[in-house]
C-alpha positions as CSV (number, residue, x, y, z in Angstrom):
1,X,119.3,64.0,97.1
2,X,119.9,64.1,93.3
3,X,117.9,61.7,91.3
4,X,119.6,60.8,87.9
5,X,119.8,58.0,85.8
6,X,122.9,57.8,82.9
7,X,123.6,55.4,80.3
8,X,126.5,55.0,77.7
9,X,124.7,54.1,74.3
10,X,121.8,53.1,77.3
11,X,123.1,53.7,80.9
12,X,119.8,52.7,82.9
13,X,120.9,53.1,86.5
14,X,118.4,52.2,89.8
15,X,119.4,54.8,92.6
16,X,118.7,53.4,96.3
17,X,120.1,54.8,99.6
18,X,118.9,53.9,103.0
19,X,115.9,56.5,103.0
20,X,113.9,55.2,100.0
21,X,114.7,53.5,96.1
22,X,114.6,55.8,93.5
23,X,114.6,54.4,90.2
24,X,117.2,56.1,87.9
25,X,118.2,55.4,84.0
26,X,120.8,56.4,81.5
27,X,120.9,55.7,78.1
28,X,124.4,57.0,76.1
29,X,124.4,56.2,72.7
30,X,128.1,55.3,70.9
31,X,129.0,56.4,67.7
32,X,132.9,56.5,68.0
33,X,133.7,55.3,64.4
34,X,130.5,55.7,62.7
35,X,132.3,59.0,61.3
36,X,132.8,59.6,57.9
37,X,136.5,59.9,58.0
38,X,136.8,56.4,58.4
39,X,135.2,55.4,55.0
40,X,136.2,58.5,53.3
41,X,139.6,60.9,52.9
42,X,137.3,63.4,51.2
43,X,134.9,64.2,54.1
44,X,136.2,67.5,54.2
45,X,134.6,68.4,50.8
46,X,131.2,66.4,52.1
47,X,128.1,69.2,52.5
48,X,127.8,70.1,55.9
49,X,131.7,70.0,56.4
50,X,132.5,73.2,55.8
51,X,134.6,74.9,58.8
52,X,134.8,71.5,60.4
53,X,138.5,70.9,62.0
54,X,140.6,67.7,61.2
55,X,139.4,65.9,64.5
56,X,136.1,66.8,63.8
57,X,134.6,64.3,61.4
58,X,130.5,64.0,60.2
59,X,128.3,61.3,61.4
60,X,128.0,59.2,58.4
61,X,125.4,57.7,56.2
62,X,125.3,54.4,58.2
63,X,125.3,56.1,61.2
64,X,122.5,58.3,60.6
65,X,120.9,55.3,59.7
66,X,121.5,53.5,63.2
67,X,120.6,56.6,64.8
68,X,117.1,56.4,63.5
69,X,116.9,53.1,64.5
70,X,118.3,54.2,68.0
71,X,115.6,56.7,68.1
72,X,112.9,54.0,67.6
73,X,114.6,51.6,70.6
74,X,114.5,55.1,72.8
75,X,110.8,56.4,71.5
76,X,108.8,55.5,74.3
77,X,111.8,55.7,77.3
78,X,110.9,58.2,79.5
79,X,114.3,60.3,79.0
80,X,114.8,63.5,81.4
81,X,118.3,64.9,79.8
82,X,120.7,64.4,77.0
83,X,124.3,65.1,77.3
84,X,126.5,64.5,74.1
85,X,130.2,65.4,73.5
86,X,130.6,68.6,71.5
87,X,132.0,66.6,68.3
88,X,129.5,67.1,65.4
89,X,129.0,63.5,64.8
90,X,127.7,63.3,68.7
91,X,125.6,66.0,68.5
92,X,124.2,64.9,65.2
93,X,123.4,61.0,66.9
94,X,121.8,62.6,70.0
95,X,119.5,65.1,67.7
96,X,118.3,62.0,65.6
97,X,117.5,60.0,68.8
98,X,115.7,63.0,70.5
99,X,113.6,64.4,68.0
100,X,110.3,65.1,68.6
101,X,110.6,63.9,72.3
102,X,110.6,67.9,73.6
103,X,114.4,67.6,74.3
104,X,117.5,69.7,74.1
105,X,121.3,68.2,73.8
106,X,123.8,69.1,76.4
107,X,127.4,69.5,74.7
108,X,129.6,68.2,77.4
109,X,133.1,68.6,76.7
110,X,133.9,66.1,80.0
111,X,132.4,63.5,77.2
112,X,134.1,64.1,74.2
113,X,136.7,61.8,72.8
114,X,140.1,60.7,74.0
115,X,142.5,64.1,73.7
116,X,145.4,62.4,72.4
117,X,143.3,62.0,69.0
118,X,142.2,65.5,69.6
119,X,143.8,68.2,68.3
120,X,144.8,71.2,71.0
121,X,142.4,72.5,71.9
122,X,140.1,70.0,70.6
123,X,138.3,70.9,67.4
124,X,134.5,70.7,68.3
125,X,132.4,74.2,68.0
126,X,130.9,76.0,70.9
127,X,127.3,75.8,71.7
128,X,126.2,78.9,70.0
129,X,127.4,77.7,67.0
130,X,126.8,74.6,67.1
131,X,123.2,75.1,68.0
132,X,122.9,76.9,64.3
133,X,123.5,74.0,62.7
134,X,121.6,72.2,65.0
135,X,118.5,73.6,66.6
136,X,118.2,71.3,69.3
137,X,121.5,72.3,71.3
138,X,120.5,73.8,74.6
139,X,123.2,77.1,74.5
140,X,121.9,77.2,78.1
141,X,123.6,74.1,79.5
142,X,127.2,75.0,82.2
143,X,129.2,71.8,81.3
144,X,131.6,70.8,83.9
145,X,134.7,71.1,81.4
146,X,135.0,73.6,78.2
147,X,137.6,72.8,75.4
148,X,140.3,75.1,77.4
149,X,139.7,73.5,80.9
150,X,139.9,70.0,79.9
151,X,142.2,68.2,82.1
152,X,146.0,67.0,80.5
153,X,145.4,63.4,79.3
154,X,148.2,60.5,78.7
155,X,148.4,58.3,75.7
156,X,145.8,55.6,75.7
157,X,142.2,55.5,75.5
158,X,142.2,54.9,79.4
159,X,143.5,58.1,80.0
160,X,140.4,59.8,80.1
161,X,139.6,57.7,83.2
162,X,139.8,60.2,85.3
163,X,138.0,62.8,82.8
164,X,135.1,61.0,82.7
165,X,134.9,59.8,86.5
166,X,134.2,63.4,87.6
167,X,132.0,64.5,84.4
168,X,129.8,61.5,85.4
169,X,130.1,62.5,89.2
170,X,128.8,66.1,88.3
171,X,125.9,65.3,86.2
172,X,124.7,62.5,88.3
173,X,124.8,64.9,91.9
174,X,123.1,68.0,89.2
175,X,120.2,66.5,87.3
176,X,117.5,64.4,87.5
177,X,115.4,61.3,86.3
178,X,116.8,59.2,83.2
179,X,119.9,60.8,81.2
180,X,120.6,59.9,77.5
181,X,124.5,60.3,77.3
182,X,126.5,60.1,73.5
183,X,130.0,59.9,73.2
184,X,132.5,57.8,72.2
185,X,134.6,54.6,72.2
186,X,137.3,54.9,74.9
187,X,134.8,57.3,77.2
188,X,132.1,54.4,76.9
189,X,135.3,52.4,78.0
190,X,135.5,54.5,80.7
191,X,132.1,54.3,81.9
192,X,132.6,50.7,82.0
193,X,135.4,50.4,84.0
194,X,134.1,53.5,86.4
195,X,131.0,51.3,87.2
196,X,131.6,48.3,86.5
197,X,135.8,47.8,86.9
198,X,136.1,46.8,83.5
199,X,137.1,48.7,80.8
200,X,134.8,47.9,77.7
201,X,134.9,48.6,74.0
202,X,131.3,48.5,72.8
203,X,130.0,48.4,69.3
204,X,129.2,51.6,67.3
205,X,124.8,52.4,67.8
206,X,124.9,50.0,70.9
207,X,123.0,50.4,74.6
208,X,124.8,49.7,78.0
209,X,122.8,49.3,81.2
210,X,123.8,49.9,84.6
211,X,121.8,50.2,87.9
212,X,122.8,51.9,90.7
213,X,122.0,49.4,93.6
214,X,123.4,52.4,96.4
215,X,124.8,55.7,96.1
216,X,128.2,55.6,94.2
217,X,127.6,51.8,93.4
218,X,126.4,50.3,90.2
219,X,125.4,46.9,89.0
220,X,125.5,46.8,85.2
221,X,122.8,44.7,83.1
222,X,124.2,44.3,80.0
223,X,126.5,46.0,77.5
224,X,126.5,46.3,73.7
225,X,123.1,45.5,73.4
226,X,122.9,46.2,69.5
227,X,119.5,44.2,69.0
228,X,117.7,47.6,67.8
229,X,120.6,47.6,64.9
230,X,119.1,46.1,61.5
231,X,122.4,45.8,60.4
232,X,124.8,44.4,62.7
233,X,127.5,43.8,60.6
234,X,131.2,45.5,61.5
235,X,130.5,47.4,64.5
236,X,134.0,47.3,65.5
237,X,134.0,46.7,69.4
238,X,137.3,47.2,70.3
């Protein structure tokens, strides 16, 4: 049996079944708005945008700040994998937080924002080229979706229910020990309401934790948890 742990900005998850306990975590980072569209119109002319699409905004400032800080809540966790959604803000957070821990990032599709605020196909890069703009993509990584086999998706951040129900399904039966996932607002949502029956908007740079108490079950420990954050002002849960 697969052990995994996952986390959305922290997923710590405990795996038991009847054989034995095997103690799993995940720790998903959330940067849905800490993008630089959302402070400034002019992003696109920002260094480091150049051949970015519309939907695909940088990680800004303030979030590379809380990403930092992220890092130093996450330096001593004893992290197996990191998944991120392809977006370059995502992939940016999950390099920051990783650094120096002898980890490559996982672009998973499955995780990336809601598609009705994508455009069609959604406009993150592919792993090749993302991983030249940052070295610590692993190009070697089968997600479960790719931008073209993404699933239709209604209005509403909830719509990626489903989405993110069976990307969390794959990596949890594929990989093992504690997973660092990084995505976004309404997928965090989504985590929340897939293992916990509540759909959740968590603050931007905060840490979830769920358990899993038996296979396909999930307690979760807390949510938001932004006490790593020096600056907790406007984080925008909603």
């Amino acid at each position: 049996m697969k052990q995994s742990r996952l986390s959305a900005v922290e997923l710590h998850i405990s795996f038991s079944s009847p054989q034995r306990l095997v103690p799993r975590t995940s720790h998903t980072s959330v940067w849905a708005h800490l993008r630089e569209d959302n402070i400034n119109r002019s992003w696109r002319n920002e260094p480091g945008a150049n051949g970015l699409a519309p939907d695909n905004s940088l990680l800004s400032e303030r979030g590379r700040t809380q990403a930092r800080e992220c890092a130093t809540r996450f330096r001593k966790a004893n992290i197996s994998h990191v998944f991120a959604s392809p977006y370059d803000r995502t992939i940016e957070t999950a390099s920051i937080i990783v650094a120096g821990k002898n980890l490559l990032v996982k672009p998973e599709p499955g995780l990336c924002e809601a598609l009705y605020l994508c455009q069609k196909p959604p406009g993150f890069w592919e792993s090749d080229k993302l991983k030249e703009k940052f070295p610590l993509v692993d190009t070697d990584y089968l997600p479960v979706y790719s931008k073209y086999t993404l699933p239709k998706e209604g209005f509403g951040d909830d719509a990626c229910i489903p989405r993110v129900r069976s990307t969390l399904q794959r990596i949890t039966e594929k990989y093992d020990g504690d997973l660092l996932l990084v995505s976004h607002g309404a997928p965090i949502g989504a985590i929340h309401e897939i293992w916990n029956n509540d759909f959740s908007y968590v603050g931007q740079a905060t840490v979830s934790k769920f358990v899993e108490i038996e296979k396909g079950k999930f307690r979760m420990e807390f949510s938001s948890d932004a006490s790593h954050l020096s600056d907790k002002r406007n984080l925008r849960p909603w």
